[in-house]
C-alpha positions as CSV (number, residue, x, y, z in Angstrom):
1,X,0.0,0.0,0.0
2,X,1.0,3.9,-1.1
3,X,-0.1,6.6,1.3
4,X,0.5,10.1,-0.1
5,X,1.1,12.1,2.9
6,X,1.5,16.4,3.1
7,X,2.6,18.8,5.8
8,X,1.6,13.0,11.1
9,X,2.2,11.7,14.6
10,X,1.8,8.2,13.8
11,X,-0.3,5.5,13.3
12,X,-0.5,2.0,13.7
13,X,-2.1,0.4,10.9
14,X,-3.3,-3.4,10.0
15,X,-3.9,-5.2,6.1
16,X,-5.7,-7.9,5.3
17,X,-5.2,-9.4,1.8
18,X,-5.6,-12.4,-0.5
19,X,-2.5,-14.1,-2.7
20,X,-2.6,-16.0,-5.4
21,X,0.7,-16.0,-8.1
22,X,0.1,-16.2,-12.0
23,X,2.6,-16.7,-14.8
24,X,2.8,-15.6,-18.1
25,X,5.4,-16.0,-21.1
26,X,6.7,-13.1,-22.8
27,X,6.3,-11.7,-26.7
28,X,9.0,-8.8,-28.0
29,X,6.4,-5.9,-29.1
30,X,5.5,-4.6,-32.7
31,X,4.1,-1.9,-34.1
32,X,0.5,-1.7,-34.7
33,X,-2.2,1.1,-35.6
34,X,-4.1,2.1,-32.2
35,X,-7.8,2.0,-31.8
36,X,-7.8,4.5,-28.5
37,X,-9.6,7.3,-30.4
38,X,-12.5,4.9,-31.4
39,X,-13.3,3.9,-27.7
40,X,-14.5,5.7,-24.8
41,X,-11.6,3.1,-22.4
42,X,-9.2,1.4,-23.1
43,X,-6.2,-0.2,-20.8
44,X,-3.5,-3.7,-20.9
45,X,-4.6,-6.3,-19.2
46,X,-1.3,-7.3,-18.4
47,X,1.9,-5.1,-17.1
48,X,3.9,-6.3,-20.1
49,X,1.7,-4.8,-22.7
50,X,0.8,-7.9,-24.9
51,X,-2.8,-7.8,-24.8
52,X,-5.3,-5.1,-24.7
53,X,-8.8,-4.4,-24.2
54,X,-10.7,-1.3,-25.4
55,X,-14.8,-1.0,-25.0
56,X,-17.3,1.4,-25.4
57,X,-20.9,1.3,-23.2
58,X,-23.4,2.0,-26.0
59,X,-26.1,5.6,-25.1
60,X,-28.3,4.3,-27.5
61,X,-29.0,0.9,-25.4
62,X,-27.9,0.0,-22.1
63,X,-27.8,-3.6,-22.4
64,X,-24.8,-3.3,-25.5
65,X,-21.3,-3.1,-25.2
66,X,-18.6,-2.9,-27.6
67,X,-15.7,-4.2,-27.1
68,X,-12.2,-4.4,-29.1
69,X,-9.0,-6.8,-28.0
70,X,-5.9,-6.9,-29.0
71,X,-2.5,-9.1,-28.7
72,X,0.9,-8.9,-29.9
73,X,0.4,-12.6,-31.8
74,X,-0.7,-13.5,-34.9
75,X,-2.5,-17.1,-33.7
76,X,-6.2,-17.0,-32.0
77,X,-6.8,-14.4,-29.4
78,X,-9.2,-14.9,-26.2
79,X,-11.1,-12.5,-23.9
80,X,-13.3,-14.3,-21.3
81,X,-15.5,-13.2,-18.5
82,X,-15.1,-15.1,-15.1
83,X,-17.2,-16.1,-12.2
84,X,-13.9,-15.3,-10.2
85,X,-10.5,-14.8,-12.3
86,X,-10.2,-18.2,-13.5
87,X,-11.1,-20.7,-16.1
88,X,-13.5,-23.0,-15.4
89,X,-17.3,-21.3,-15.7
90,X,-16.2,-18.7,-17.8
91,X,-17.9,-16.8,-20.6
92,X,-15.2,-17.0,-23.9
93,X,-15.1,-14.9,-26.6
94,X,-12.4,-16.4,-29.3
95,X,-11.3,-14.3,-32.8
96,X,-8.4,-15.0,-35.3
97,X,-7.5,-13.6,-38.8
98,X,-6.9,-16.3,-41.4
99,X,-3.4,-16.1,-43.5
100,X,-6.5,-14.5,-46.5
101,X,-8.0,-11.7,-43.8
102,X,-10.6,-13.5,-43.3
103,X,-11.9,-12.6,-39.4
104,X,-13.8,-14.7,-37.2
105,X,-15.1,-14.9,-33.9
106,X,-17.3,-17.3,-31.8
107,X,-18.8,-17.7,-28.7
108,X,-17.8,-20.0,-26.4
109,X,-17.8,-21.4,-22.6
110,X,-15.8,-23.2,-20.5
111,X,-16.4,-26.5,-17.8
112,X,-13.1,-26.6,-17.0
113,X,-9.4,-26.3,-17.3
114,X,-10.0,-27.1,-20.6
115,X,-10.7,-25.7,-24.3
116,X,-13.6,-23.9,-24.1
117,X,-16.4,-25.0,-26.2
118,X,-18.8,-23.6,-28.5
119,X,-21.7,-22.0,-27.5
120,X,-25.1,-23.0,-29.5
121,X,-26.4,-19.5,-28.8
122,X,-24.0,-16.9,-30.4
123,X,-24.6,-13.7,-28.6
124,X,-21.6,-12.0,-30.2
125,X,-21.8,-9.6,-33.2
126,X,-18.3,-9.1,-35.4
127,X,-17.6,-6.1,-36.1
128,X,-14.0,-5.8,-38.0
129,X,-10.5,-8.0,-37.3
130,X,-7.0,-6.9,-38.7
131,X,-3.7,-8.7,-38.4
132,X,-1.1,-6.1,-38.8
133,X,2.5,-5.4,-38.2
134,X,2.5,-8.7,-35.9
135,X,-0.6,-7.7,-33.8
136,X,-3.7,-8.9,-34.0
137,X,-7.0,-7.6,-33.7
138,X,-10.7,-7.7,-33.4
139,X,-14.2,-5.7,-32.8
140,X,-16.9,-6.8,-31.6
141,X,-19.9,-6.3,-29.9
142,X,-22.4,-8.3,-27.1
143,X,-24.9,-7.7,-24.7
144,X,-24.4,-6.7,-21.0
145,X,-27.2,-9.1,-20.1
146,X,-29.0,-12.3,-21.7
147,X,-30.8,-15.0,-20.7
148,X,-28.4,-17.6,-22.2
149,X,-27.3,-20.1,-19.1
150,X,-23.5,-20.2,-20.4
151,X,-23.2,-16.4,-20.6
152,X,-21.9,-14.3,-17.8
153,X,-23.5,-10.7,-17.6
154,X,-21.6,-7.7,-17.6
155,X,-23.2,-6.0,-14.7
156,X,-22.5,-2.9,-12.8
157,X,-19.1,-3.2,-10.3
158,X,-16.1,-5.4,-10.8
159,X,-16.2,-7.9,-14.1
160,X,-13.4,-10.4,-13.7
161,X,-11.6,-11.0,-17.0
162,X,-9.1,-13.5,-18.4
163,X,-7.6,-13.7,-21.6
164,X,-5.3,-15.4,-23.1
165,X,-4.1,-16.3,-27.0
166,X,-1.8,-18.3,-29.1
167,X,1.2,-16.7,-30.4
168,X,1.4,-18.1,-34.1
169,X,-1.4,-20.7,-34.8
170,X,-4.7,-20.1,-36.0
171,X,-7.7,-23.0,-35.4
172,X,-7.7,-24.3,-38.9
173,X,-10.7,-24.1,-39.4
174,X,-13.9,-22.2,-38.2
175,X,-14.3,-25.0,-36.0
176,X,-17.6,-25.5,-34.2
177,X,-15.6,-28.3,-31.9
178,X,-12.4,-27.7,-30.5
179,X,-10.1,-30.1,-31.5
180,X,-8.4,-27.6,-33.6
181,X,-7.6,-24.7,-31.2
182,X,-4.0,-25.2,-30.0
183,X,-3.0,-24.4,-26.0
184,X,-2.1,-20.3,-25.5
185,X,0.8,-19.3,-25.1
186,X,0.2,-16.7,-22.9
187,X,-2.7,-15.9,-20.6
188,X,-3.6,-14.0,-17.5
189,X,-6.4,-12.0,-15.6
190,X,-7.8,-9.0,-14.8
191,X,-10.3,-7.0,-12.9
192,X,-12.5,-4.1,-14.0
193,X,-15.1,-2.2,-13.8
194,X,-17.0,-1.9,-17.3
195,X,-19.4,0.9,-16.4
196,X,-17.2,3.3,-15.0
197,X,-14.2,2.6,-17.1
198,X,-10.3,4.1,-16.2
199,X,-9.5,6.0,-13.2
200,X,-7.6,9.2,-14.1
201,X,-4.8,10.1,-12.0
202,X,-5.2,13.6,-10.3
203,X,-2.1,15.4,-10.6
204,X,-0.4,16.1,-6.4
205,X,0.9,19.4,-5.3
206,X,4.7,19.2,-5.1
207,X,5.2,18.7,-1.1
208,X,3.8,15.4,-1.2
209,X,5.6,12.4,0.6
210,X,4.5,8.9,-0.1
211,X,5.0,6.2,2.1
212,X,5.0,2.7,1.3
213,X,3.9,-0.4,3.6
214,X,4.5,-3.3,1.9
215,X,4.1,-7.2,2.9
216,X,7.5,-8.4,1.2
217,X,7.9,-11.9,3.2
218,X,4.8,-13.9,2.2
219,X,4.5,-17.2,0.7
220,X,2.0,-18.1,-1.2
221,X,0.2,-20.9,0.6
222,X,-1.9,-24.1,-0.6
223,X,-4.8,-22.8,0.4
224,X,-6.8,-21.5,-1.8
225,X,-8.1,-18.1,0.3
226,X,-5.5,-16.8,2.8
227,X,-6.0,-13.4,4.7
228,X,-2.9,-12.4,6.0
229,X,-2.0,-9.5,8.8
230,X,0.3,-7.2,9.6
231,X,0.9,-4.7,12.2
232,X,3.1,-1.2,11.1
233,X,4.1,2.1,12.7
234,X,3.9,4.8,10.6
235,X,7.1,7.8,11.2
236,X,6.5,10.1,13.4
237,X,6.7,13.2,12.6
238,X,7.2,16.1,13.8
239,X,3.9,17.7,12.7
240,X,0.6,17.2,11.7
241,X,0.4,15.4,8.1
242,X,-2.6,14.5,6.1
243,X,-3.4,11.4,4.1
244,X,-4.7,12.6,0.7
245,X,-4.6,9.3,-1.3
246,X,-4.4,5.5,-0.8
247,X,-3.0,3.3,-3.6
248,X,-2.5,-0.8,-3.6
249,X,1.0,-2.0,-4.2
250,X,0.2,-5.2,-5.7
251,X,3.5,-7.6,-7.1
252,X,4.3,-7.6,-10.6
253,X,2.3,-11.0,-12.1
254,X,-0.2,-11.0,-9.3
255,X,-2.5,-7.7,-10.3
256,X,-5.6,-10.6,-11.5
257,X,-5.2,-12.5,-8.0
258,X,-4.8,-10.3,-4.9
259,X,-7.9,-9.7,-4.0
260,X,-8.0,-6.7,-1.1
261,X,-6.7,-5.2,1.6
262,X,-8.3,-3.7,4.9
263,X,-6.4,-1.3,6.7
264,X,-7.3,-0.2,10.3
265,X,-6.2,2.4,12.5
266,X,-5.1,1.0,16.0
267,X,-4.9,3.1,19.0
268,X,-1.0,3.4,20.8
269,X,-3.0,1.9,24.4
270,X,-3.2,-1.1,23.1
271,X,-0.6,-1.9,20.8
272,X,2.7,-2.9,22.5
273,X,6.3,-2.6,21.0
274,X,6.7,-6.7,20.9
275,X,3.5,-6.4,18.4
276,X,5.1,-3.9,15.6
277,X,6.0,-5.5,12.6
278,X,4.2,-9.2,13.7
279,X,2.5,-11.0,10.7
280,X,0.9,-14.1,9.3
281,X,-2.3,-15.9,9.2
282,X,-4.6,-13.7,10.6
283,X,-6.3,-15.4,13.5
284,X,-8.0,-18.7,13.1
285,X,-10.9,-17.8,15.1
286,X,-11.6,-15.1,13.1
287,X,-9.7,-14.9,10.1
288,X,-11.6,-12.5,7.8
289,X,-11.1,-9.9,10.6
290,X,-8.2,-7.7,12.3
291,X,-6.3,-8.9,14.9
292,X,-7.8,-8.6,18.2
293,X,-5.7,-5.3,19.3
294,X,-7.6,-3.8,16.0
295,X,-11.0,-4.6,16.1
296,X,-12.7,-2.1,18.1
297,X,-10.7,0.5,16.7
298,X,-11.3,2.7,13.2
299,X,-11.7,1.3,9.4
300,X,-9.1,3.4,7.6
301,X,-9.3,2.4,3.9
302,X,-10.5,-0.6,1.9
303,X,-9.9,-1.3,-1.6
304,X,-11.0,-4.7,-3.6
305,X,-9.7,-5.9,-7.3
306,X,-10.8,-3.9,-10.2
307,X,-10.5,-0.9,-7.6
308,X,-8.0,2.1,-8.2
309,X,-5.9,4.3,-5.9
310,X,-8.3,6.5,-3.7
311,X,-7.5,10.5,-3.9
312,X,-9.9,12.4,-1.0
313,X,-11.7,15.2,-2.0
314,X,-9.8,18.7,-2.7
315,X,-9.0,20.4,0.9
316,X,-10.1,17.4,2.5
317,X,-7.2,15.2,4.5
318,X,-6.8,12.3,7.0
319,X,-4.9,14.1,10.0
320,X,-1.7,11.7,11.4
């Protein structure tokens, strides 16, 4: 976590948070046209820029969406909406470009860890693909909501999305099984929000000091929900500070998997100096909540995936 502090006493604080670690191979990037003038958002899905998602939430009807997605691959390309960031139950979207620019794009769901398969209700409308300069492409478009069992709706707070896409190969064929789709390549996840679309930074005065808390000696367990605690002590200061913004600090490959953090404020009466710095599992007994020094005191901050950095209101600060 990233607290942007100006002109703090101190202040013991307490996290909460989820891991889970990904993995994802690497493609050197090409050239390619850009699309970010024809959709309202538009943002990677994955911090080394090989696939991208642009989409525009239509006035005319509220249940349409358009949606563009993009990979630095020639082969098949995938975007897929998720029950919870991972394969199995998801809601698939598949496009390629032949090697005769030919585009196509199905439908498809998923049972399992496994290829998805094709949907007998198509609910997707293509718009356009392009393969270009090593980068492939394609527009589409699908409803927010339908009554289709297999389809996932797009409704209003965090979507989880995967994606994922083969690097050279193409299905070969317009295949309606999916004997012909090769394994990706490269995959990963992600969490938005659809209807509100990308947070834009607000720019900070120049005095601003940023401190960091971070979590740096976890490992990731079997389990598969952990929340794990930690109690810090903020500097002290020599004069009243104020918190303007709050910002996750999430590890490179993990951005689709952590899933939030709580931080607490916990009063200096009944904190001792043998509990600064303690972490782990938070307590069995209650292991969704702060550790028992913490839980009468004050709810600082909370953020969730597919949330943003939180900047307060102009004027407005958190005294420390």
């Amino acid at each position: 976590m990233s607290t942007a502090v100006n002109n703090m006493n101190y202040l013991t604080i307490l996290s909460t948070i989820i891991f889970v670690s990904l993995s994802q191979n690497i493609i050197s990037p090409n050239e390619s046209t850009d699309w970010e003038d024809e959709f309202d958002y538009n943002t990677y899905l994955d911090s080394n820029q090989q696939f991208k998602l642009y989409w525009t939430i239509s006035t005319e009807s509220n249940n349409t969406i358009e949606l563009g997605i993009e990979a630095n691959a020639t082969g098949w390309i995938a975007l897929g909406i998720s029950p919870n960031g991972q394969m199995p139950g998801s809601d698939v979207a598949i496009g390629w470009v032949d090697d005769d620019g030919n585009s196509y794009l199905q439908d498809r769901y998923t049972e399992g860890r496994t290829t998805p398969l094709y949907e007998s209700h198509q609910n997707l409308t293509l718009i356009s693909g392009e393969e270009i300069d090593g980068m492939t492409r394609i527009r589409f478009m699908r409803p927010k909501y339908t009554c289709n069992e297999n389809d996932i709706q797009v409704s209003d707070g965090t979507t989880r999305l995967i994606w994922a896409f083969h690097s050279t190969e193409d299905p070969s064929s317009e295949c309606f099984d999916s004997s012909s789709i090769s394994m990706h390549t490269n995959k990963g996840s992600q969490s938005l929000n659809l209807n509100t679309g990308i947070q834009t930074p607000i720019e900070l005065e120049g005095d601003i000091e940023f401190i960091d808390i971070h979590m740096d000696e976890v490992s990731v367990p079997s389990e598969d929900t952990t929340y794990y605690c930690k109690i810090f002590k903020l500097p002290e200061l020599d004069s009243t500070h104020h918190v303007i913004k709050f910002e996750p600090i999430v590890q490179e490959g993990n951005e689709g998997a952590v899933h939030h953090y709580i931080v607490y404020e916990c009063g200096e009466d009944i904190i001792t100096d043998d509990a600064i710095g303690a972490e782990g599992v938070c307590a069995t007994d209650f292991e969704n909540m702060p550790a028992k020094e913490c839980r009468s005191s004050s709810l600082l901050w909370g953020w969730a995936i597919g949330g943003g950095a939180l900047y307060l209101p102009e004027n407005v600060g958190l005294p420390i």
